[in-house]
SEVEX-216090 format. One line per field, with one value per atom (N, C-alpha, C): residue number from 1; residue in one letter; atom name; x, y, z. Coordinates in pm, whole numbers, plus 50000, padded with zeros to 5 digits. Layout:
% SEVEX-216090
seq: NUM  ...
type: a  ...
atom: CA  ...
xx: X  ...
yy: Y  ...
zz: Z  ...
END
This chain:
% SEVEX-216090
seq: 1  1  1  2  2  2  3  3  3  4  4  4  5  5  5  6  6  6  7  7  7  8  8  8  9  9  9  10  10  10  11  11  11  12  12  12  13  13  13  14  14  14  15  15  15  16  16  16  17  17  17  18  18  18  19  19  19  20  20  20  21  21  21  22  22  22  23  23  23  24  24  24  25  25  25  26  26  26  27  27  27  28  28  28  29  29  29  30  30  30  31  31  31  32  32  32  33  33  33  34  34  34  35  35  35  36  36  36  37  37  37  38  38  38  39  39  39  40  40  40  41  41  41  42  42  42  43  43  43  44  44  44  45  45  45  46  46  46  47  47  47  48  48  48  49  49  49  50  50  50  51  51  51  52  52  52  53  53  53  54  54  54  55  55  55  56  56  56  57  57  57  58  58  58  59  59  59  60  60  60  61  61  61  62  62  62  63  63  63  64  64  64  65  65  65  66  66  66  67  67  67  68  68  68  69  69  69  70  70  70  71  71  71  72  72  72  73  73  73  74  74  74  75  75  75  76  76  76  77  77  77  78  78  78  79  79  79  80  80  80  81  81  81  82  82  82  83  83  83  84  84  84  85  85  85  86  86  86  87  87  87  88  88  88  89  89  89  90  90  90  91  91  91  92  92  92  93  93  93  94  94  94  95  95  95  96  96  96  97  97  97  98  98  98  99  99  99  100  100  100  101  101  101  102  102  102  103  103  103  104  104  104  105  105  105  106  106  106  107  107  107  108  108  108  109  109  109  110  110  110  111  111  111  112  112  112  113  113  113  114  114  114  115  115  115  116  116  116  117  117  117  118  118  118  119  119  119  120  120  120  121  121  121  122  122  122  123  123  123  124  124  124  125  125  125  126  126  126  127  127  127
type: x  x  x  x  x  x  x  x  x  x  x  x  x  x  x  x  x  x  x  x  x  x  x  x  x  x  x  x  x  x  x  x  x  x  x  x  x  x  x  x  x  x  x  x  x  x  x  x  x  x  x  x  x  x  x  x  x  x  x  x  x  x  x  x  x  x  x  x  x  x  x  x  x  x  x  x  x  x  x  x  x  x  x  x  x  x  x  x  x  x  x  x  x  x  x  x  x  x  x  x  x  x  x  x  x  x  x  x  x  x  x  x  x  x  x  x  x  x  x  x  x  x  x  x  x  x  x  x  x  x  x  x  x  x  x  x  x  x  x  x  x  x  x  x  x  x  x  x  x  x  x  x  x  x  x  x  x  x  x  x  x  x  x  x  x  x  x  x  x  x  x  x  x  x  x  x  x  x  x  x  x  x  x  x  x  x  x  x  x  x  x  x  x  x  x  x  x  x  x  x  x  x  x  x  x  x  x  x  x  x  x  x  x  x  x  x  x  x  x  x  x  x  x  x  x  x  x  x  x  x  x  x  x  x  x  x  x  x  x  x  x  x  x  x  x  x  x  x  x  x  x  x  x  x  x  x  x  x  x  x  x  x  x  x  x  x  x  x  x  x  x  x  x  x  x  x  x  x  x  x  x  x  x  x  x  x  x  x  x  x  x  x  x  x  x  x  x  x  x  x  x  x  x  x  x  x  x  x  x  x  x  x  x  x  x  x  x  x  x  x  x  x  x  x  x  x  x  x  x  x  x  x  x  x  x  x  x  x  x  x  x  x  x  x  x  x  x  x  x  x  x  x  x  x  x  x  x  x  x  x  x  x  x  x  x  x  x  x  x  x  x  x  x  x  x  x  x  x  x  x  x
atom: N  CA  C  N  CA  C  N  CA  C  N  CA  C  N  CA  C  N  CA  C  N  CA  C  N  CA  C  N  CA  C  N  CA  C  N  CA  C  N  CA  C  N  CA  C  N  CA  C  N  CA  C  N  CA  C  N  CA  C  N  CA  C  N  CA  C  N  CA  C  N  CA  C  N  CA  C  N  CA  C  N  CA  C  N  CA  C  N  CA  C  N  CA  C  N  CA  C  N  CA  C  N  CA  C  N  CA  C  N  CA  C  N  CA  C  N  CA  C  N  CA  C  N  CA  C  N  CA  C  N  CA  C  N  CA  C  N  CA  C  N  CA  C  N  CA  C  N  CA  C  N  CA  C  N  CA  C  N  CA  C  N  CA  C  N  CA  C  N  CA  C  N  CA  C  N  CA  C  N  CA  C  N  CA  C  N  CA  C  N  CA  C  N  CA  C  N  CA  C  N  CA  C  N  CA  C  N  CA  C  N  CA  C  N  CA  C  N  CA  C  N  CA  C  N  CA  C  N  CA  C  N  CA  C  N  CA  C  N  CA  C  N  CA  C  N  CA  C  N  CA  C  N  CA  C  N  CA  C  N  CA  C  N  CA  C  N  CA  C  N  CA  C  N  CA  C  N  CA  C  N  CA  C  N  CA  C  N  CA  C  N  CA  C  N  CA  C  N  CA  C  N  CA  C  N  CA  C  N  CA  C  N  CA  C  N  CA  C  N  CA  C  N  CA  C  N  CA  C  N  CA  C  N  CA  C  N  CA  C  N  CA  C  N  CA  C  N  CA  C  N  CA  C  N  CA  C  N  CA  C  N  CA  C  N  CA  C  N  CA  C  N  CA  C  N  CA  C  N  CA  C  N  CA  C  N  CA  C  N  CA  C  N  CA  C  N  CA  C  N  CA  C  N  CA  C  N  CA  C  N  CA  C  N  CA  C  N  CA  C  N  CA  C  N  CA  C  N  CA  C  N  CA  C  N  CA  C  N  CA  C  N  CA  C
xx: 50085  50000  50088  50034  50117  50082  50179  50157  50253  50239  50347  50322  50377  50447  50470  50415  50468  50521  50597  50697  50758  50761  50843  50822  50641  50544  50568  50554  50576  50529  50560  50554  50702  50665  50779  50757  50846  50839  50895  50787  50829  50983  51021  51146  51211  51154  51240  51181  51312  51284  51209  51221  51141  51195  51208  51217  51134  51057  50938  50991  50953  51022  50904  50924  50783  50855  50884  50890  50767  50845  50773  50764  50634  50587  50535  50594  50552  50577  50714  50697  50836  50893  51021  51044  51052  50976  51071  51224  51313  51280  51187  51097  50964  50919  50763  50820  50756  50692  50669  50741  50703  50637  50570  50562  50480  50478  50427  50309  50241  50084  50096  50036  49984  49842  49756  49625  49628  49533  49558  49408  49330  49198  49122  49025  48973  48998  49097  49160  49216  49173  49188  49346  49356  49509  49565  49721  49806  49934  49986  50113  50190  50352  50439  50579  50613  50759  50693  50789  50780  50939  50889  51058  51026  51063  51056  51125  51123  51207  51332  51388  51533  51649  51732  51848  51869  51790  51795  51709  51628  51607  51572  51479  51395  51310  51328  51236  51156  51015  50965  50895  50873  50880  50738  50615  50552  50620  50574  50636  50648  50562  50577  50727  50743  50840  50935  50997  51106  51229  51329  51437  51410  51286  51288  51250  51245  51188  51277  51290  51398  51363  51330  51277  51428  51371  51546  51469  51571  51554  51641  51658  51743  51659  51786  51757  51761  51865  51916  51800  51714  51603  51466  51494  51369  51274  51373  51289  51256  51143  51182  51122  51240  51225  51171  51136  51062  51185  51270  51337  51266  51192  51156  51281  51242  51349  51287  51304  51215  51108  51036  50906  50767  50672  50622  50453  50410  50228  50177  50175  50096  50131  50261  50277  50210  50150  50054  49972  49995  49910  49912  49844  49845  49963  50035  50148  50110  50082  50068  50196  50203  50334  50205  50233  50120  50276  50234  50287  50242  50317  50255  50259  50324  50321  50460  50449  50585  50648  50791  50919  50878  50825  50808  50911  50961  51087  51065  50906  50877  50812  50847  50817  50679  50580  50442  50404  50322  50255  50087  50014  49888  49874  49738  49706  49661  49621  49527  49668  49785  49870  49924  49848  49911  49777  49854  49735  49733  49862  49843  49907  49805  49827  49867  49929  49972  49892  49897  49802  49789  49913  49953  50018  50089  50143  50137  50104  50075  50189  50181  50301  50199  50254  50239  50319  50322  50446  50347  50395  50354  50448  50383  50410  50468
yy: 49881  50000  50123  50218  50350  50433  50456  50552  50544  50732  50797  50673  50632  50560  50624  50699  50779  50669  50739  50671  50754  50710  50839  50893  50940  50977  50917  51023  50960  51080  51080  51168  51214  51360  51438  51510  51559  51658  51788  51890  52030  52070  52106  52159  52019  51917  51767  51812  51671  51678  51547  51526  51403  51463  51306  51301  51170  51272  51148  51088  51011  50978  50878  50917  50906  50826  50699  50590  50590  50569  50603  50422  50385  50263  50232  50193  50126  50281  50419  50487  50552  50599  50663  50796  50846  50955  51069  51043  51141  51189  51135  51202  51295  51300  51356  51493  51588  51693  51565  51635  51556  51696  51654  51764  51675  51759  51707  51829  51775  51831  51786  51890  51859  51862  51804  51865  51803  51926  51934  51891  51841  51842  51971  51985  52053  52182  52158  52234  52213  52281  52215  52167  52092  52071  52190  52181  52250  52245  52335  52275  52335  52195  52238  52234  52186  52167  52077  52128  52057  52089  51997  51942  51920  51996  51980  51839  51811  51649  51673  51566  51564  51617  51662  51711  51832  51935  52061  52074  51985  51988  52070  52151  52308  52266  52370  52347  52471  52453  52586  52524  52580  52598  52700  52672  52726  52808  52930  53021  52977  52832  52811  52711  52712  52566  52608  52723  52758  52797  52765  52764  52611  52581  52452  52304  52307  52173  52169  52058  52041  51912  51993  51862  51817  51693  51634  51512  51478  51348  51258  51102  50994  50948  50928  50835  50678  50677  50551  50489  50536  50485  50528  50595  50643  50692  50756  50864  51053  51076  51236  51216  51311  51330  51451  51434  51580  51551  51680  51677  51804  51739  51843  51906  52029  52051  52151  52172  52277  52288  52134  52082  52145  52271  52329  52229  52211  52170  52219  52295  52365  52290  52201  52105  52033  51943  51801  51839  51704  51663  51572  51531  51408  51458  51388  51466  51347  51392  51364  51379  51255  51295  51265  51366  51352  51361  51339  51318  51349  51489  51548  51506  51578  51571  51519  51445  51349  51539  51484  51580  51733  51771  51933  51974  52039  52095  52213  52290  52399  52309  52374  52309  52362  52281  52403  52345  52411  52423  52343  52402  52400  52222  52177  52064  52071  52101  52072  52016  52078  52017  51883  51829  51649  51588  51438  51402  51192  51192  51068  51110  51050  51075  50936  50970  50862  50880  50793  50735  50862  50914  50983  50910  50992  50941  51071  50997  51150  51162  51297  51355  51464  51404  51461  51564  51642  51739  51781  51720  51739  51878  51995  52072  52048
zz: 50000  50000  50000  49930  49943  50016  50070  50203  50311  50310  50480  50592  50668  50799  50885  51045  51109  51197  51292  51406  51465  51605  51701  51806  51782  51884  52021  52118  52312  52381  52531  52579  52619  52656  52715  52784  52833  52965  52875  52936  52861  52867  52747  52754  52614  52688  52575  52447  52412  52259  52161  52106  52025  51854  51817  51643  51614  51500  51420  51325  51251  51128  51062  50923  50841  50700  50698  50594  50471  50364  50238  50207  50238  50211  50133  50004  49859  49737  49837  49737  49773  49713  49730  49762  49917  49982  49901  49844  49819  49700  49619  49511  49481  49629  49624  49707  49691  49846  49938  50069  50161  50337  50366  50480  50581  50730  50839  50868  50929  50958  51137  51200  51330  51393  51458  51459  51625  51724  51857  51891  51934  51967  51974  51906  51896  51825  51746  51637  51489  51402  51307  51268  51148  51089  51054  51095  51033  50996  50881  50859  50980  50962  51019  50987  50862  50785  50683  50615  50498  50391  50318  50235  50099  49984  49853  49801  49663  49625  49601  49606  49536  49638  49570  49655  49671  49601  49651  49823  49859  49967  50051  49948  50042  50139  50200  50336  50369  50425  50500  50638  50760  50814  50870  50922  51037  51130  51167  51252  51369  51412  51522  51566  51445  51425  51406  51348  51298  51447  51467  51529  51628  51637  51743  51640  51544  51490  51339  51303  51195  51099  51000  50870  50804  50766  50717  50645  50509  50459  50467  50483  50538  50329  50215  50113  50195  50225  50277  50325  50444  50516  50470  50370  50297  50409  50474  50592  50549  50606  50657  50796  50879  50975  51023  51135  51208  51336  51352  51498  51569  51692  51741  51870  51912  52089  52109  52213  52319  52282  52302  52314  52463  52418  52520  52482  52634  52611  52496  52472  52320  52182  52169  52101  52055  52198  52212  52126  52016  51911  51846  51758  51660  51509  51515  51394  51294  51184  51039  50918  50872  50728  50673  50525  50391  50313  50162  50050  49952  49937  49761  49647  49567  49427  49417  49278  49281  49200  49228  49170  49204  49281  49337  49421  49398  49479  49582  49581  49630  49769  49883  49999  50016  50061  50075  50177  50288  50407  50392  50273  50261  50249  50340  50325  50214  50102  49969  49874  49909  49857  49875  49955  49972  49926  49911  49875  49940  49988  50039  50209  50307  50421  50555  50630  50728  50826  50907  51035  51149  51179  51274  51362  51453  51570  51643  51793  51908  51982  51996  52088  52221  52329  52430  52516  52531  52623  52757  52850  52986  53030  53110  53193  53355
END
């Protein structure tokens, strides 16, 4: 079946860190848009990094995300990763990898731009 793989999700204590990592199952993640989505209860989805294809390897970044969270691709493991650090309660959520368009190099935020989605995995940050 094709489709994002999340992995990673736990709890933490505010301040920790956590890295997700999202396996491209039956597809070769270093070729598509790849990005992560978060959604908190009772709030809708949103982006939070994301990673264009190939080896130019653009990235953008949610304002909330930018200096504490770090998108990265593993060819080898046919991973992208989410590294999160200075993980605060406002975090806690269900984190989503989706998978865009094959060969796009422009990193994009907007969910309308994916179109195959993973299970989730939850992250908790206790206070």
């Amino acid at each position: 079946q094709v489709q994002p793989v999340e992995s990673g999700g736990g709890s933490v204590q505010s301040g920790g860190s956590l890295t997700l990592s999202c396996t491209g199952s039956g597809f070769f993640a270093g070729e598509y848009l790849m990005g992560w989505f978060r959604q908190a209860p009772g709030k809708e989805r949103e982006g939070v990094a994301s990673i264009g294809a190939y080896e130019y390897e653009r990235t953008t970044y949610a304002e909330f995300a930018k200096g504490r969270f770090t998108i990265s691709r593993d060819n080898a493991r046919n991973t992208i990763d989410l590294r999160m650090e200075s993980l605060q309660p406002e975090d806690t959520a269900t984190y989503y990898c989706a998978r865009g368009s094959y060969a796009t190099i422009t990193p994009q935020l907007s969910a309308a731009s994916y179109t195959r989605w993973g299970q989730g995995t939850q992250v908790t940050v206790a206070s």
